[in-house]
DSSP file (Angstrom, degrees, kcal/mol; ACC not computed):
  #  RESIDUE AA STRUCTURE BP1 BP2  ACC     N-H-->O    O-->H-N    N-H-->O    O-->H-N    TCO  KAPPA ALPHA  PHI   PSI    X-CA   Y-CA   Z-CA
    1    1 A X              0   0    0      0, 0.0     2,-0.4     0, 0.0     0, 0.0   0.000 360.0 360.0 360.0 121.3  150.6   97.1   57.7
    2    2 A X        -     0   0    0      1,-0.0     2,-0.5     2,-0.0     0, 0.0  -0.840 360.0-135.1-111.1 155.2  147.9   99.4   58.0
    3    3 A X        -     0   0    0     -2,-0.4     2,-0.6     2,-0.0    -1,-0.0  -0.660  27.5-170.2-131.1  93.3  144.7   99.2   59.9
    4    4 A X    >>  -     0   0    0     -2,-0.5     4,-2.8     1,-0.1     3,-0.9  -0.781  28.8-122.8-109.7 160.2  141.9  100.3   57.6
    5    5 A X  T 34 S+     0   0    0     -2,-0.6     4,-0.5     1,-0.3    -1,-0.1   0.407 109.7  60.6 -69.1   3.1  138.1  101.0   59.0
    6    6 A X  T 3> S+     0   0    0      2,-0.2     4,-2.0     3,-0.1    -1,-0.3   0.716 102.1  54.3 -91.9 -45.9  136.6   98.4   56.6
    7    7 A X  H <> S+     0   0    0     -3,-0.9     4,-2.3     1,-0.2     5,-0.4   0.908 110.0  40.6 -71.1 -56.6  138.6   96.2   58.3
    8    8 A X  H  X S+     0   0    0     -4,-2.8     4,-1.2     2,-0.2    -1,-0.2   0.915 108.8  60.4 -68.6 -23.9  137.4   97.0   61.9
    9    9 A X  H  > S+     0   0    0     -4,-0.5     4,-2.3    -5,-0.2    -2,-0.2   0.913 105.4  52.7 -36.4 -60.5  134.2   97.1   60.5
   10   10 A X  H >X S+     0   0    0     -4,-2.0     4,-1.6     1,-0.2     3,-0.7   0.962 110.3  47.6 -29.4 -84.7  135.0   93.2   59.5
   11   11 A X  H 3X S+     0   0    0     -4,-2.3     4,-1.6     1,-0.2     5,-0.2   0.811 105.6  51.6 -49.1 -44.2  135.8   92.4   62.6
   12   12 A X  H 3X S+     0   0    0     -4,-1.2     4,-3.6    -5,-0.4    -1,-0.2   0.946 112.2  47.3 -59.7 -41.6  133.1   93.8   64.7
   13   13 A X  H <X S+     0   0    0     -4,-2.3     4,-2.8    -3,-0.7    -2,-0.2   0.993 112.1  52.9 -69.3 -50.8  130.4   92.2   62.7
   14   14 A X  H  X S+     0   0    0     -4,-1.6     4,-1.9     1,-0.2     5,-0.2   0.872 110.2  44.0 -38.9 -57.9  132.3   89.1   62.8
   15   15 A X  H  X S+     0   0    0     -4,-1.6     4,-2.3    -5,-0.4    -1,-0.2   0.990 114.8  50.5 -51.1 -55.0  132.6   89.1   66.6
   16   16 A X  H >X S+     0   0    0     -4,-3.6     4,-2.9     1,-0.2     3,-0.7   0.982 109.6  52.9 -49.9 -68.2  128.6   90.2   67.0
   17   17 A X  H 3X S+     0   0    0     -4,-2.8     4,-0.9     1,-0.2    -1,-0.2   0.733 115.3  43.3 -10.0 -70.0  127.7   87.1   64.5
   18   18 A X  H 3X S+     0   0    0     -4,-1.9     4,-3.3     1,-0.3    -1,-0.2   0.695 108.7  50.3 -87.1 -36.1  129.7   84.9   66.9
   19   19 A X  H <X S+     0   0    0     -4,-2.3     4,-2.7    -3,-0.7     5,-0.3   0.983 107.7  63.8 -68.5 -61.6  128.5   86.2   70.4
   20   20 A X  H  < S+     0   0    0     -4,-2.9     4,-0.3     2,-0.2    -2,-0.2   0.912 107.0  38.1 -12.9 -55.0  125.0   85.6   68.7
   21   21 A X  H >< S+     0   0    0     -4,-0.9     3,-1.9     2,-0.2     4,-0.3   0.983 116.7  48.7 -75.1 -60.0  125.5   81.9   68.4
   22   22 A X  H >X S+     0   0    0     -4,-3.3     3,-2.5     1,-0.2     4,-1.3   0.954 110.7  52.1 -36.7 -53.7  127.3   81.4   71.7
   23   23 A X  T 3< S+     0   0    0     -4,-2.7     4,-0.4     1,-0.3    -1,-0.2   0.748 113.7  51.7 -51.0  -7.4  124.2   83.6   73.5
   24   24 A X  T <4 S+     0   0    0     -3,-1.9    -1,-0.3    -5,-0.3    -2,-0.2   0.570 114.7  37.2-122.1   0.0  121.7   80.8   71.5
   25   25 A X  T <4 S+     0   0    0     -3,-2.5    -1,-0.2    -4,-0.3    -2,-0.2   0.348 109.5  55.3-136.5  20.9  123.1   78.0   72.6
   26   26 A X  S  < S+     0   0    0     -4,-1.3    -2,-0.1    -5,-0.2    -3,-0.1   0.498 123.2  40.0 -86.5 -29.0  124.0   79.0   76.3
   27   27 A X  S    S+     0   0    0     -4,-0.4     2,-0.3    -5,-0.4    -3,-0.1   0.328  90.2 109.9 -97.2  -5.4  120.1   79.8   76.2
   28   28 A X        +     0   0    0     73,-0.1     2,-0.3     0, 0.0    72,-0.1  -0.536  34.7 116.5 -95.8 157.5  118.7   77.1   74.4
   29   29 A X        -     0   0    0     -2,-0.3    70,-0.2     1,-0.3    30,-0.1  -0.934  56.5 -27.1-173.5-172.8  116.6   74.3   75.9
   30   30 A X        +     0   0    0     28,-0.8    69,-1.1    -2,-0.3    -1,-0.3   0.742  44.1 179.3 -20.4 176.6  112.8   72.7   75.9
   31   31 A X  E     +A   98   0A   0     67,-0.2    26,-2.7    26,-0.1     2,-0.4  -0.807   7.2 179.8-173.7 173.7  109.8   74.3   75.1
   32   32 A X  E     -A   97   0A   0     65,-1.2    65,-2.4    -2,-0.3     2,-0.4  -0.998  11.0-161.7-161.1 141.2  105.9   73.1   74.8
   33   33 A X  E     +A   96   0A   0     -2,-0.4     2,-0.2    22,-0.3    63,-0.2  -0.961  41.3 115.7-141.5 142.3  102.8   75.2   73.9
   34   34 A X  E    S-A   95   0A   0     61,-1.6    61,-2.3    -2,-0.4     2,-0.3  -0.867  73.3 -82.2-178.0-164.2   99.2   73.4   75.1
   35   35 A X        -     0   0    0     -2,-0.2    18,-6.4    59,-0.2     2,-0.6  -0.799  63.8 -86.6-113.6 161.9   96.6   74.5   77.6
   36   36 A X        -     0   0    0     57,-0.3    16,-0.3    -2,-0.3    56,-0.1  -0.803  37.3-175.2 -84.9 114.9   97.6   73.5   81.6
   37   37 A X        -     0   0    0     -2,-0.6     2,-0.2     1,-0.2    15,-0.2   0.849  60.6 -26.2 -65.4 -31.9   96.6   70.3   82.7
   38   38 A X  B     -C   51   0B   0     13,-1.6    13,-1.1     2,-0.0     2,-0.4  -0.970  47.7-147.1-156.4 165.3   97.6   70.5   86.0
   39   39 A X        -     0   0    0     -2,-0.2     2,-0.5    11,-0.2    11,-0.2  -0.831   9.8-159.4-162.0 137.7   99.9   72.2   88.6
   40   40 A X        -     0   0    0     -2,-0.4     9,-2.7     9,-0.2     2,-0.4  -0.845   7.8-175.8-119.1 114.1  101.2   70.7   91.4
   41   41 A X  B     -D   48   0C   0     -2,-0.5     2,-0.4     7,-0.2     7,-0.2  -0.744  17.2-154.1-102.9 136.5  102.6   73.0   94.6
   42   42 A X        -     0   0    0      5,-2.1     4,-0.5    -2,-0.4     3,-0.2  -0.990  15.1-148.8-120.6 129.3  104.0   71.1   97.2
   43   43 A X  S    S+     0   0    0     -2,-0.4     3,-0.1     1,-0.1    -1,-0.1   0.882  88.1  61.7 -55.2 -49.4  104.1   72.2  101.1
   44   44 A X  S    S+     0   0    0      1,-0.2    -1,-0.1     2,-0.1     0, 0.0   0.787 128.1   1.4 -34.2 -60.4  107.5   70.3  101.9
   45   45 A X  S    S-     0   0    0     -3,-0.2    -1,-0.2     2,-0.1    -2,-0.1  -0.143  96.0-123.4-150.1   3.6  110.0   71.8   99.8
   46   46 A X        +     0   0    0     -4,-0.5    -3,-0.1    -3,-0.1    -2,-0.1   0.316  50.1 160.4  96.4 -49.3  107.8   74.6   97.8
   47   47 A X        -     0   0    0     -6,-0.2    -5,-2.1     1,-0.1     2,-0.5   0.045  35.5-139.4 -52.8 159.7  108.5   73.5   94.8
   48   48 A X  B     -D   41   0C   0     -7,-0.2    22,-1.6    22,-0.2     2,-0.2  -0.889  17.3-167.9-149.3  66.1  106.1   74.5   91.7
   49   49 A X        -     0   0    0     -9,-2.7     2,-0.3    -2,-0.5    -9,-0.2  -0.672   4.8-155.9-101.0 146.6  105.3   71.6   88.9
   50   50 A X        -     0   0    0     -2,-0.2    18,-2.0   -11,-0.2     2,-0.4  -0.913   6.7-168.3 -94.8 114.3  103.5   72.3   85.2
   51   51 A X  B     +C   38   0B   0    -13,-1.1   -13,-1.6    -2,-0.3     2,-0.3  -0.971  19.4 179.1-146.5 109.8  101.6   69.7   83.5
   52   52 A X        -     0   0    0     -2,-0.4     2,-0.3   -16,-0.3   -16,-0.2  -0.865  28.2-112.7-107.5 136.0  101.1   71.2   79.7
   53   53 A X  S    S+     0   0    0    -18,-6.4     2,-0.3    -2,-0.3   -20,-0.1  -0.564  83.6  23.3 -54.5 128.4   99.3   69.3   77.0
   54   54 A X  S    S-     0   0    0     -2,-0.3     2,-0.3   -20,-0.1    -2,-0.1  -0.785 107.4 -49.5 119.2-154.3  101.0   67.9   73.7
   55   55 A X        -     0   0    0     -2,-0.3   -22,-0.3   -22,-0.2     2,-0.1  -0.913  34.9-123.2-155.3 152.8  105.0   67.5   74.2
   56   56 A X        -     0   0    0     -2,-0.3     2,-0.4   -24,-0.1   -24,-0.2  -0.295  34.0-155.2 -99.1 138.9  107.5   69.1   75.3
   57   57 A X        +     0   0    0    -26,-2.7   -26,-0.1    -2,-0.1   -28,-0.1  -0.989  68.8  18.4-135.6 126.6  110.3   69.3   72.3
   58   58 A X  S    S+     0   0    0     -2,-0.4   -28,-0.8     1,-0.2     2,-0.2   0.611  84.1 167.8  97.5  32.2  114.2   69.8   72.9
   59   59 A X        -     0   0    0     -3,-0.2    -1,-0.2   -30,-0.1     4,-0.0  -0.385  35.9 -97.8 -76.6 146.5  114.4   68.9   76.5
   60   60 A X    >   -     0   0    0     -2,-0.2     3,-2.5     1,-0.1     2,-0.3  -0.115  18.4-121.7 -21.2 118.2  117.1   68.2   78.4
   61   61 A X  T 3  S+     0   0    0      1,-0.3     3,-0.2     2,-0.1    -1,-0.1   0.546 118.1  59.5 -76.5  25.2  118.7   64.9   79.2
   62   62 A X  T 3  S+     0   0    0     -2,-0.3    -1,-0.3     1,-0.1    -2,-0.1   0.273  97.9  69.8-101.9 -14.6  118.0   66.1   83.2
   63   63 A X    <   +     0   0    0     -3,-2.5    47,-0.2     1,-0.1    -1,-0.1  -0.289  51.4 153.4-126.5  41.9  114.2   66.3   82.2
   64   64 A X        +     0   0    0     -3,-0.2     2,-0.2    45,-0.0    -1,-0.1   0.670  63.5  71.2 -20.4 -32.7  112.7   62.5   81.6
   65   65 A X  S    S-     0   0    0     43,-0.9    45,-0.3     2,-0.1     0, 0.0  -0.661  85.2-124.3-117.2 162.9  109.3   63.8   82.5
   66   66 A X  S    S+     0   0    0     -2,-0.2   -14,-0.1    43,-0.1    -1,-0.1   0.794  76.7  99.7 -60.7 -45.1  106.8   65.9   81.0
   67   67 A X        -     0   0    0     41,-0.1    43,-0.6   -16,-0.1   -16,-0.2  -0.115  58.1-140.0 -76.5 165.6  106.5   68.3   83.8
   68   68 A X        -     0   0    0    -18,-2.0     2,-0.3    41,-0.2    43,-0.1   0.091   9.8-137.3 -85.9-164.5  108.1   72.0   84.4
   69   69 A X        -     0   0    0    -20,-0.1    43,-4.9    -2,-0.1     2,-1.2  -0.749  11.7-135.7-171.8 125.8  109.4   73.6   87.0
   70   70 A X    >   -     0   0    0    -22,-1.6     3,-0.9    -2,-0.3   -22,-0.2  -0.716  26.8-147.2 -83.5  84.4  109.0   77.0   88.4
   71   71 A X  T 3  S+     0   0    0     -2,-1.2     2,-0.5    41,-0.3    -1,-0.1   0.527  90.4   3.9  12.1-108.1  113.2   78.2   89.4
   72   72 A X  T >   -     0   0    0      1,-0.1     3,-1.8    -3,-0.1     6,-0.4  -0.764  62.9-175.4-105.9  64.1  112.3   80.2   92.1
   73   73 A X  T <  S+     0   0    0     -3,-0.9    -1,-0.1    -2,-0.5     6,-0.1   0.754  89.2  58.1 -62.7 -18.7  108.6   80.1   92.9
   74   74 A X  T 3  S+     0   0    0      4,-0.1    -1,-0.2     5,-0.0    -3,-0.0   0.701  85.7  92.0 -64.8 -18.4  109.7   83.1   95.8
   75   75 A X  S <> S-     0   0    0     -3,-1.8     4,-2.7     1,-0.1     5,-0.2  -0.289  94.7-112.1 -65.2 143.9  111.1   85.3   93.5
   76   76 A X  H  > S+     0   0    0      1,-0.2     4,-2.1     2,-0.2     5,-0.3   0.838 122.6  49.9 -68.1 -20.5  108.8   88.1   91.9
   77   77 A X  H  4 S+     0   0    0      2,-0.2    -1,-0.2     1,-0.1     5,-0.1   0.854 101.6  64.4-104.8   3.3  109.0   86.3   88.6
   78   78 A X  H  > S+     0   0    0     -6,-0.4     4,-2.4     2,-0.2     5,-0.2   0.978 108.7  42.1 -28.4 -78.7  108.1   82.9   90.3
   79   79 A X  H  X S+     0   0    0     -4,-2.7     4,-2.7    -7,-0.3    -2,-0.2   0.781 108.8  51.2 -63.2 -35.3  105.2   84.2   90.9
   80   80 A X  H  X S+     0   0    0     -4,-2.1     4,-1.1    -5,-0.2    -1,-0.3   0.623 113.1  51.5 -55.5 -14.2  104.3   86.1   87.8
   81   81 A X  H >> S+     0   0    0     -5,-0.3     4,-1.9     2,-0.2     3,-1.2   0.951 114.4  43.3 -99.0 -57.6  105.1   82.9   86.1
   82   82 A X  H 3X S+     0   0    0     -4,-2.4     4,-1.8     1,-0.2    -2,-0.2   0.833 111.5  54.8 -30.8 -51.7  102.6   81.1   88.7
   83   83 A X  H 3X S+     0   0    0     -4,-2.7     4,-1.1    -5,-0.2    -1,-0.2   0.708 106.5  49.5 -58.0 -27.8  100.3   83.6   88.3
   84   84 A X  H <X S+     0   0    0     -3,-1.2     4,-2.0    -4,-1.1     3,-0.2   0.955 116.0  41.5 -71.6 -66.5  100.1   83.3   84.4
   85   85 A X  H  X S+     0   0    0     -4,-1.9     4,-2.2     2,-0.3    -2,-0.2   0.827 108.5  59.7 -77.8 -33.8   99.6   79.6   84.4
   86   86 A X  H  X S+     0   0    0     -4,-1.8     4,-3.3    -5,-0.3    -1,-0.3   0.989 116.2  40.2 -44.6 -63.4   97.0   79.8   87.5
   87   87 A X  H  < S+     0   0    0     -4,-1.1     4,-0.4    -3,-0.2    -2,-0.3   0.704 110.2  51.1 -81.7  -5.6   95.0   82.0   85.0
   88   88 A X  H ><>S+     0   0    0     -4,-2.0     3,-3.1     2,-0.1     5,-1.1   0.927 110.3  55.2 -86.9 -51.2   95.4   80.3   81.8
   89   89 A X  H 3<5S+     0   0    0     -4,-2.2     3,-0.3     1,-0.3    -2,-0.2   0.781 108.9  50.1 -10.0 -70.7   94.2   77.1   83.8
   90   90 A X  T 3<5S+     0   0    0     -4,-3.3    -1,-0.3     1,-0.2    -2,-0.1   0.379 120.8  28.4 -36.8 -27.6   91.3   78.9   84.7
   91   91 A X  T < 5S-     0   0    0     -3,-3.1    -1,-0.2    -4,-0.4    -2,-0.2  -0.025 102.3-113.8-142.0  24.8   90.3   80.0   81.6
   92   92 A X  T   5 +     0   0    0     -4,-0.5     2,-0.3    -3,-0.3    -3,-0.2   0.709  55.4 151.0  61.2  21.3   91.5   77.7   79.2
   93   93 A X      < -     0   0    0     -5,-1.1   -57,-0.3    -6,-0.3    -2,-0.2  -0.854  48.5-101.1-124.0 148.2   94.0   79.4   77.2
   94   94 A X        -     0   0    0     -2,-0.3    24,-2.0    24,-0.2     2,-0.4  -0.010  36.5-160.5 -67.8 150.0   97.0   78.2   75.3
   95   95 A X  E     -AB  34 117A   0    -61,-2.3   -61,-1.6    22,-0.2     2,-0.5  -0.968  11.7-152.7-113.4 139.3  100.5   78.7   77.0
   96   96 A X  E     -AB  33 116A   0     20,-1.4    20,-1.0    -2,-0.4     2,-0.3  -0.932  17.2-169.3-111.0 141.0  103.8   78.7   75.5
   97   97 A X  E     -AB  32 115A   0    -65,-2.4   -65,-1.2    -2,-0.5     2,-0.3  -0.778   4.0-166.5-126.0 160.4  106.5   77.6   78.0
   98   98 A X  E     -AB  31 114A   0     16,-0.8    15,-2.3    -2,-0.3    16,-1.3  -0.961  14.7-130.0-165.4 126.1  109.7   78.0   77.1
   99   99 A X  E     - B   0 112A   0    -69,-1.1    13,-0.2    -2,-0.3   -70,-0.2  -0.344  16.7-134.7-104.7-174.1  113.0   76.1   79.4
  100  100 A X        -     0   0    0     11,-0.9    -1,-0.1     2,-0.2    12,-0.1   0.511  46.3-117.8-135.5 -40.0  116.1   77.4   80.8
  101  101 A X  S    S+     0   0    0     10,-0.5     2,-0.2     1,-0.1   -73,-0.1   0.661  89.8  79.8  91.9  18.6  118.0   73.9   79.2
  102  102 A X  S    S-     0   0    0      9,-0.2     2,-0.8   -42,-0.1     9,-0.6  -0.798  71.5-142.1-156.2 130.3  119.0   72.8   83.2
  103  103 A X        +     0   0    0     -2,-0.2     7,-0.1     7,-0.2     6,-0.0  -0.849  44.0 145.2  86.1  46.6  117.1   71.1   86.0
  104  104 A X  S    S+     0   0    0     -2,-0.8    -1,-0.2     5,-0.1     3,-0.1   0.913  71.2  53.5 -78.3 -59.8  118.6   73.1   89.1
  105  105 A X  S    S+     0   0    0     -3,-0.2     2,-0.4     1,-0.1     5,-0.1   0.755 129.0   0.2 -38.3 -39.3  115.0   72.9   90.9
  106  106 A X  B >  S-E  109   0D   0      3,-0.6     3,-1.3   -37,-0.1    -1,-0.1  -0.870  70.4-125.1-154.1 136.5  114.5   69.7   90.8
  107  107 A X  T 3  S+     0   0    0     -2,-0.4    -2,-0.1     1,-0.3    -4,-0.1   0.484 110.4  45.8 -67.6 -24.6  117.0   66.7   89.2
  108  108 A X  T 3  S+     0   0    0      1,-0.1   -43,-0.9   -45,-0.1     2,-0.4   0.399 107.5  47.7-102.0 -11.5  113.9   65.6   87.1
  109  109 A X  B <  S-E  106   0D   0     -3,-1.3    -3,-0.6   -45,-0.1   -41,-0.2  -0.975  74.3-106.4-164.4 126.0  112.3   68.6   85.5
  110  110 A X        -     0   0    0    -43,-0.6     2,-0.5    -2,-0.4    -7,-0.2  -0.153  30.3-110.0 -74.2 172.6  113.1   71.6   83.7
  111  111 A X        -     0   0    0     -9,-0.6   -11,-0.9   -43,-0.1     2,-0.6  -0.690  26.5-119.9 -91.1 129.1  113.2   74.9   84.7
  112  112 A X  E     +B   99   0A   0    -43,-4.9   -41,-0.3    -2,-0.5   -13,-0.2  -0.559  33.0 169.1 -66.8 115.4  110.8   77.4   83.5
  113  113 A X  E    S+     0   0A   0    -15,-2.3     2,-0.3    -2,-0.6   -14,-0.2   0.835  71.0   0.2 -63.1 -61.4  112.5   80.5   81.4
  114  114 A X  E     -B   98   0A   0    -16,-1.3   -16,-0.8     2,-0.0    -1,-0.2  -0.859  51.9-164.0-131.0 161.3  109.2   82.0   80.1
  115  115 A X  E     -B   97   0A   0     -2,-0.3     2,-0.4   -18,-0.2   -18,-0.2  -0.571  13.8-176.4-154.9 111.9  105.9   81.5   80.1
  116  116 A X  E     -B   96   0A   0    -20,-1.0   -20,-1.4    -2,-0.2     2,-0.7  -0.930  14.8-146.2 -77.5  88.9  103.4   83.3   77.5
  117  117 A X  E      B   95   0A   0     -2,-0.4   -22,-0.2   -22,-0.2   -23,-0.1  -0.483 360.0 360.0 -89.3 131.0   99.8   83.1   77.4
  118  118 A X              0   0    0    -24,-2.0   -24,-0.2    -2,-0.7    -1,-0.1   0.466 360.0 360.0 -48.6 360.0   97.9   83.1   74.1
């Protein structure tokens, strides 16, 4: 049987395709785009809540509630991500939020992935 380069060709693409789908649905979860109503920092425990207008679509069954959650609000992108939504607050402008698809921070609320402002 011989081993022609069309044929690894085949294969490669085939593989990429496949690692594509796994990577998009290892990744996928919630997202919401609105202005921020509110965000709520708590002394206790840290923790880093998101209150967007509109609804939130594709959440998690770990995420009953509306609100977000910032991962690691010590982490430098904790804070960029804090820092975004602080100034879209401020200034009215839309954010797109974008979720992680798991509730490690808190049992109730997804975890923020991304956060864009318009």
């Amino acid at each position: 049987m011989r081993f022609f380069a069309r044929d690894f060709i085949r294969a490669c693409i085939l593989f990429f395709l496949l690692s594509l789908c796994v990577t998009n649905v290892a990744v996928a979860g919630g997202g919401q785009t609105g202005q921020v109503i509110r965000i709520f920092v708590r002394q206790s425990d840290h923790v880093v809540l998101v209150d967007i207008a509109g609804t939130p679509s594709n959440r998690p069954a770990c995420a009953p509630y509306t609100y977000w959650v910032i991962k690691d609000e010590t982490s430098l992108t904790g804070k960029q991500q804090l820092a975004l939504l602080m100034l879209a607050k401020a200034t009215g402008q839309t954010v797109v939020i974008s979720g992680t698809g798991e509730c490690t921070r808190l049992p109730s609320g997804e975890d923020i992935d991304a956060v864009i402002v318009q």
